[in-house]
N, C-alpha and C positions, 0 to 999 in steps of 0.2 A: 504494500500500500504506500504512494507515494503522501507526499503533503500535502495535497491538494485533494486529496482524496478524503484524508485526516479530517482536514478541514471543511470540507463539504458536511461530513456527517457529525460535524461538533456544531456547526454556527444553527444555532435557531431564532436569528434573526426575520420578523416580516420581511417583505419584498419593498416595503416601503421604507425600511430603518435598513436594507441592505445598500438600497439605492442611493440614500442618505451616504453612509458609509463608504461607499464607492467614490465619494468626492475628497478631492485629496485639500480641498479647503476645510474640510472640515475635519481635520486632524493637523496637532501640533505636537511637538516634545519639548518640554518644557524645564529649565533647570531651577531649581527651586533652592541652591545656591547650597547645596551637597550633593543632590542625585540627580538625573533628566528621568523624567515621566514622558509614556505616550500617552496627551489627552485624545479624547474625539468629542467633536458636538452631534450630537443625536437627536435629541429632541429641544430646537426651538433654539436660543441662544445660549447655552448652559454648556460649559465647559464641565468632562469628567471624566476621569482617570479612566484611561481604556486595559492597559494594563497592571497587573498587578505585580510586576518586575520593576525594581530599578533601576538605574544603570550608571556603570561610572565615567561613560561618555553617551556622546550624541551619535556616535555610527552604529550601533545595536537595533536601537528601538526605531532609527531611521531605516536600517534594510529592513528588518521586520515589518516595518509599516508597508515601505514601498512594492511588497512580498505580497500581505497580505490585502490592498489596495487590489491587485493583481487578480490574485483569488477570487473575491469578491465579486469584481467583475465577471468575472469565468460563472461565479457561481450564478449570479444575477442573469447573465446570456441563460444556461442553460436550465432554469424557473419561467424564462420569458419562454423559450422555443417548447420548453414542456406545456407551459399554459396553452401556445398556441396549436400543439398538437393534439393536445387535450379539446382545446374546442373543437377543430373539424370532425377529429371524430367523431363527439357529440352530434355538431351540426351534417353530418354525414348519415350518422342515424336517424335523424328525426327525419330527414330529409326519404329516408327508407321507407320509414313507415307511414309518412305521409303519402309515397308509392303507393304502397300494399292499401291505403285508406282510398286512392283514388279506384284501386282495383275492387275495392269491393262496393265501393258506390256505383260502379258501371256493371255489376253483377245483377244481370234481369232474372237469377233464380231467386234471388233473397227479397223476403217484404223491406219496404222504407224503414219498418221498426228496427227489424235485424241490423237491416244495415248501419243503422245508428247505432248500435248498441255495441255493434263491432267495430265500429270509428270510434269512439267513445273508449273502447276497452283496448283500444292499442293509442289513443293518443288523448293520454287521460285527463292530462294538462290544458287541453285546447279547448276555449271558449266554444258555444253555443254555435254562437256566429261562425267563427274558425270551419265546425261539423258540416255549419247549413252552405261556406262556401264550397269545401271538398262536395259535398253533394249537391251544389249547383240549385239550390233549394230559399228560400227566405229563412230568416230568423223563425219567425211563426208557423210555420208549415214543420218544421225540427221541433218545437214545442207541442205541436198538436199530435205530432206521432210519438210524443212521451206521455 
Protein backbone atom coordinates (compact mmCIF):
# COMPACT_ATOMS: atom_id res chain seq x y z
CA UNK A 1 0.00 0.00 0.00
CA UNK A 2 1.50 3.05 -1.16
CA UNK A 3 0.77 6.70 0.72
CA UNK A 4 -1.77 7.72 -1.14
CA UNK A 5 -3.57 4.83 -0.65
CA UNK A 6 -3.00 5.27 3.21
CA UNK A 7 -4.37 8.39 2.90
CA UNK A 8 -7.39 7.93 0.83
CA UNK A 9 -8.73 5.45 3.44
CA UNK A 10 -7.78 7.73 6.71
CA UNK A 11 -9.11 11.33 5.44
CA UNK A 12 -12.96 11.42 6.39
CA UNK A 13 -13.18 14.65 5.27
CA UNK A 14 -16.66 16.11 3.30
CA UNK A 15 -16.02 16.98 -0.27
CA UNK A 16 -16.70 20.32 0.71
CA UNK A 17 -13.91 20.64 3.76
CA UNK A 18 -11.67 18.57 1.16
CA UNK A 19 -12.02 21.07 -1.43
CA UNK A 20 -11.48 23.69 1.06
CA UNK A 21 -8.26 21.88 1.99
CA UNK A 22 -7.16 21.51 -1.55
CA UNK A 23 -6.34 25.25 -1.46
CA UNK A 24 -2.99 25.98 -0.68
CA UNK A 25 -4.10 29.49 0.76
CA UNK A 26 -5.52 28.02 3.17
CA UNK A 27 -2.69 26.41 4.89
CA UNK A 28 0.23 28.18 6.62
CA UNK A 29 3.31 26.89 9.01
CA UNK A 30 3.69 28.88 11.50
CA UNK A 31 6.79 29.45 14.17
CA UNK A 32 5.50 30.35 17.27
CA UNK A 33 9.19 31.29 18.39
CA UNK A 34 10.22 27.52 19.52
CA UNK A 35 8.59 25.08 17.12
CA UNK A 36 6.75 25.74 13.34
CA UNK A 37 3.10 24.23 13.24
CA UNK A 38 1.03 23.33 10.11
CA UNK A 39 -2.03 25.46 10.54
CA UNK A 40 -5.11 25.01 8.00
CA UNK A 41 -8.28 27.20 7.68
CA UNK A 42 -11.22 25.04 7.34
CA UNK A 43 -14.12 26.59 8.39
CA UNK A 44 -14.75 30.21 7.80
CA UNK A 45 -11.75 32.50 8.94
CA UNK A 46 -10.30 30.49 11.87
CA UNK A 47 -6.85 29.46 11.81
CA UNK A 48 -6.11 25.78 13.59
CA UNK A 49 -3.46 23.48 14.19
CA UNK A 50 -3.61 20.80 11.23
CA UNK A 51 -1.05 18.95 12.73
CA UNK A 52 -0.34 17.60 15.74
CA UNK A 53 3.78 17.37 15.19
CA UNK A 54 6.17 19.96 15.65
CA UNK A 55 8.96 20.74 14.13
CA UNK A 56 12.28 22.10 14.51
CA UNK A 57 12.28 23.62 11.14
CA UNK A 58 10.01 24.93 8.30
CA UNK A 59 11.02 22.10 5.56
CA UNK A 60 9.13 19.14 7.20
CA UNK A 61 5.78 20.20 7.69
CA UNK A 62 6.22 22.26 4.25
CA UNK A 63 6.99 18.83 2.13
CA UNK A 64 4.20 17.22 4.06
CA UNK A 65 1.85 19.96 3.26
CA UNK A 66 2.81 20.24 -0.35
CA UNK A 67 2.44 16.06 -0.28
CA UNK A 68 -0.60 16.05 1.16
CA UNK A 69 -2.07 19.32 -0.86
CA UNK A 70 -1.34 16.74 -3.61
CA UNK A 71 -3.22 13.88 -2.22
CA UNK A 72 -6.01 15.77 -1.65
CA UNK A 73 -6.42 16.64 -4.84
CA UNK A 74 -6.17 13.19 -6.31
CA UNK A 75 -8.56 12.25 -3.62
CA UNK A 76 -11.00 15.15 -4.43
CA UNK A 77 -10.78 14.02 -8.69
CA UNK A 78 -11.55 10.74 -7.83
CA UNK A 79 -15.09 11.53 -5.29
CA UNK A 80 -15.93 13.98 -8.31
CA UNK A 81 -15.48 11.04 -11.20
CA UNK A 82 -17.10 8.46 -8.73
CA UNK A 83 -20.05 10.93 -8.04
CA UNK A 84 -20.30 11.30 -11.62
CA UNK A 85 -20.32 7.61 -12.42
CA UNK A 86 -22.55 7.11 -9.90
CA UNK A 87 -25.05 9.36 -11.44
CA UNK A 88 -25.30 7.97 -15.00
CA UNK A 89 -25.68 4.87 -13.93
CA UNK A 90 -28.59 5.94 -11.83
CA UNK A 91 -29.69 8.09 -14.68
CA UNK A 92 -29.20 5.02 -17.13
CA UNK A 93 -31.49 3.01 -15.02
CA UNK A 94 -34.34 5.19 -14.65
CA UNK A 95 -33.88 5.90 -18.12
CA UNK A 96 -34.55 1.67 -18.53
CA UNK A 97 -37.31 1.53 -16.85
CA UNK A 98 -38.83 4.30 -18.08
CA UNK A 99 -38.34 1.87 -21.46
CA UNK A 100 -39.99 -1.02 -20.10
CA UNK A 101 -42.90 1.70 -18.65
CA UNK A 102 -43.31 2.97 -22.32
CA UNK A 103 -43.43 -0.83 -23.32
CA UNK A 104 -46.15 -1.62 -21.34
CA UNK A 105 -48.36 1.25 -21.97
CA UNK A 106 -48.21 0.31 -25.71
CA UNK A 107 -49.36 -3.36 -24.54
CA UNK A 108 -53.06 -3.71 -26.04
CA UNK A 109 -53.27 -7.13 -23.88
CA UNK A 110 -53.25 -5.33 -20.53
CA UNK A 111 -56.48 -3.04 -19.18
CA UNK A 112 -55.49 0.97 -18.58
CA UNK A 113 -55.72 -0.21 -14.78
CA UNK A 114 -52.95 -2.88 -15.07
CA UNK A 115 -51.20 -0.87 -16.91
CA UNK A 116 -50.83 1.69 -14.35
CA UNK A 117 -50.25 -0.32 -11.68
CA UNK A 118 -47.24 -1.61 -13.45
CA UNK A 119 -45.85 1.85 -14.37
CA UNK A 120 -46.43 2.61 -10.81
CA UNK A 121 -44.69 -0.53 -9.44
CA UNK A 122 -41.46 -0.07 -11.47
CA UNK A 123 -41.33 3.66 -11.30
CA UNK A 124 -42.56 4.21 -7.85
CA UNK A 125 -41.12 7.62 -7.48
CA UNK A 126 -42.98 9.29 -10.47
CA UNK A 127 -45.75 11.62 -10.19
CA UNK A 128 -49.38 11.08 -11.24
CA UNK A 129 -48.65 13.36 -14.03
CA UNK A 130 -45.12 11.63 -14.86
CA UNK A 131 -47.74 7.96 -15.21
CA UNK A 132 -50.41 9.94 -17.29
CA UNK A 133 -47.47 11.22 -19.74
CA UNK A 134 -45.63 7.63 -20.29
CA UNK A 135 -49.37 6.72 -21.06
CA UNK A 136 -50.18 9.45 -23.37
CA UNK A 137 -53.32 9.88 -21.15
CA UNK A 138 -54.51 13.31 -18.82
CA UNK A 139 -53.91 13.64 -15.34
CA UNK A 140 -57.79 12.75 -14.73
CA UNK A 141 -58.30 9.86 -16.83
CA UNK A 142 -54.97 8.16 -14.47
CA UNK A 143 -57.19 9.18 -11.51
CA UNK A 144 -60.36 7.76 -12.65
CA UNK A 145 -58.69 4.38 -13.42
CA UNK A 146 -57.44 4.39 -9.79
Amino acid sequence: MNRTDTLRDMTSWTDEQLETLCKPENHKIIFDGYEYFWHHKLNGNKWEIHSVYSFDNWKKPYSWMRWALGAWAKELAQRREDAVSTHFKSMKSYLNKVEQARLIASDSKLKTKDKIAEIQKLLPEESITAVASIMNMTRQAIHKHL
